[in-house]
N, C-alpha and C positions, 0 to 999 in steps of 0.2 A: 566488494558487494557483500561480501560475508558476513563483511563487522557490522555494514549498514543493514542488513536482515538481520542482525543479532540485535542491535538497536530496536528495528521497528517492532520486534516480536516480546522483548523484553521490557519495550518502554510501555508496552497493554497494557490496563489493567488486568488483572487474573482474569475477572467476568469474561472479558474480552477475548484472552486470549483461549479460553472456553471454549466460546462462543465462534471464533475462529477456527479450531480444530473441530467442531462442529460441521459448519460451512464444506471443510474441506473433505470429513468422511463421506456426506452427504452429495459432495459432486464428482468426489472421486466413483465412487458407486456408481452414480447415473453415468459417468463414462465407461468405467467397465460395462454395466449392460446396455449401452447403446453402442459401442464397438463390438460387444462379440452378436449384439443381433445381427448387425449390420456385414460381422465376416460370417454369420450362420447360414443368412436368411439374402443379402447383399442388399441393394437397391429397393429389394420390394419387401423387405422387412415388418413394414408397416402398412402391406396392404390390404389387413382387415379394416383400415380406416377408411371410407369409400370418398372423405376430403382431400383432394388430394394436398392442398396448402396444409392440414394435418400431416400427412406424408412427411413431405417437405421438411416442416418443422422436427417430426422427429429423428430425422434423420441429420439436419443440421446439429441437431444434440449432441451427435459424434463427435463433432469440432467445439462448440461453445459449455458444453460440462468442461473437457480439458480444459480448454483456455479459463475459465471464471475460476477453476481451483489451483491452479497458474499466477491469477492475481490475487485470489485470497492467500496465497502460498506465499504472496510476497511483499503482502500487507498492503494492498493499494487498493486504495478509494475505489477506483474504477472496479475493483471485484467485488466492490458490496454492492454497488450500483448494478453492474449483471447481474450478480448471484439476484438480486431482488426481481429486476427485468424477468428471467430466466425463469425463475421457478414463478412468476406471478402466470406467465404466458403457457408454462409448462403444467401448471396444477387446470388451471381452465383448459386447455388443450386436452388433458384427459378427460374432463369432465365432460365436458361436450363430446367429443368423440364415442362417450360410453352413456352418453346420455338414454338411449334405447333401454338399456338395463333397468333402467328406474321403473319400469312395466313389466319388461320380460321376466327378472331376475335379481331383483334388489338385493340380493346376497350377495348375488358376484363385483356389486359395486365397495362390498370391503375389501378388496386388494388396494384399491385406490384411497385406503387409509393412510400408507406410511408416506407417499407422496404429497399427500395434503395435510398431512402434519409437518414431515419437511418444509414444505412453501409457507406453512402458517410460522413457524419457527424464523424462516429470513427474513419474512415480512415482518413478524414483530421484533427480532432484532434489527431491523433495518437505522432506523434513525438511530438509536444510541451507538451502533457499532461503529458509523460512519462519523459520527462526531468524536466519538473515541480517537478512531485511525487518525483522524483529519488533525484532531490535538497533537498524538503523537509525532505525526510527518511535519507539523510547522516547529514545534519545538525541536525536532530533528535537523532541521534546513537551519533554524536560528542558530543552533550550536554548530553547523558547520561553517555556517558564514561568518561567525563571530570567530572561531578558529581561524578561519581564513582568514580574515580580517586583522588578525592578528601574527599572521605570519606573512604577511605583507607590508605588514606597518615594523616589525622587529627589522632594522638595517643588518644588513649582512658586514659592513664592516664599520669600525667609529670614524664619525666624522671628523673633520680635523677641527680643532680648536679656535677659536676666533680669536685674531691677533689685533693688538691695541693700533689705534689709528699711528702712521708714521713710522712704523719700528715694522721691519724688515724679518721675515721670519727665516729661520734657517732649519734645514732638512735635519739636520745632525740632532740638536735638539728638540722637542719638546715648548713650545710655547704657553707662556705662564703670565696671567694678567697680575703683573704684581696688588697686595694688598692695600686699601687707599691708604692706612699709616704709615707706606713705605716714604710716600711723597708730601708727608707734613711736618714741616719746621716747628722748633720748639717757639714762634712768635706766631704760627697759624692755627694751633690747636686749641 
């Protein structure tokens, strides 16, 4: 698994692999602070949200940041596909929840910058990154199956020689299809 993650990280291009370590500060983060609200504050961590499927969701966040920086961790498709899911659901989800602000307090709606810059960031890495990975992982799978492929087709021991019709072969020696000059008369050449 080591060599194949040193593959998939190394076969990136630079942008990519960027853009990956990006990915990953960005969700390692939202797992730290949705784990330690959740050991601070537990179950109701999130109950100035009066939704309770808000709730819900941020609290899910505990489990799904880990997991998506898990997959970007380990270079698979499926983690740019959450990480995009995640923070699209995650950046609206603030939004709306704090949507009261926009009358009460429109100042206090700049905390909700660096998380909407995050999301705007996946979302616009979204396609190139994912056709990135997706090159990377088939050209990956190609070279292993062509390895394989080739270490399945290499015989583990040589085969035995094809011996001429009639003539009896013996273990002791070596079988050798004599050269056709051996069997032409100085009247047939």
């Amino acid at each position: 698994m080591g060599i194949e993650l040193r593959e998939r990280w190394g076969g990136q291009p630079l942008w990519a692999r960027w853009v990956l370590a990006g990915y990953l500060i960005g969700f390692l983060e939202g797992s730290c602070v949705h784990i330690l609200d959740l050991a601070r504050d537990g179950i109701h961590a999130y109950a100035s949200f009066p939704q309770a499927s808000l709730q819900v969701f941020f609290v899910s966040l505990a489990m799904l940041d880990p997991l998506v920086a898990v997959l970007v961790g380990l270079v698979r498709r499926e983690g740019i596909w959450l990480a995009s899911a995640v923070m699209v659901t995650d950046v609206f989800a603030n939004w709306w929840g704090n949507r009261h602000w926009l009358q009460d307090d429109p100042a206090k709606l700049v905390w909700l910058s660096p998380i909407t810059l995050f999301g705007l960031f996946v979302v616009a890495f979204f396609l190139p990154l994912h056709r990135a990975v997706v090159r990377t992982t088939r050209r990956a799978a190609l070279n292993h199956r062509h390895l394989a492929d080739e270490n399945d087709t290499l015989p583990t021991t040589a085969p035995p020689a094809p011996t001429p019709a009639g003539r009896r072969r013996h273990s002791s020696s070596p079988s050798r299809t004599p050269p056709s000059w051996a069997f032409s008369t100085p009247g047939n050449s």
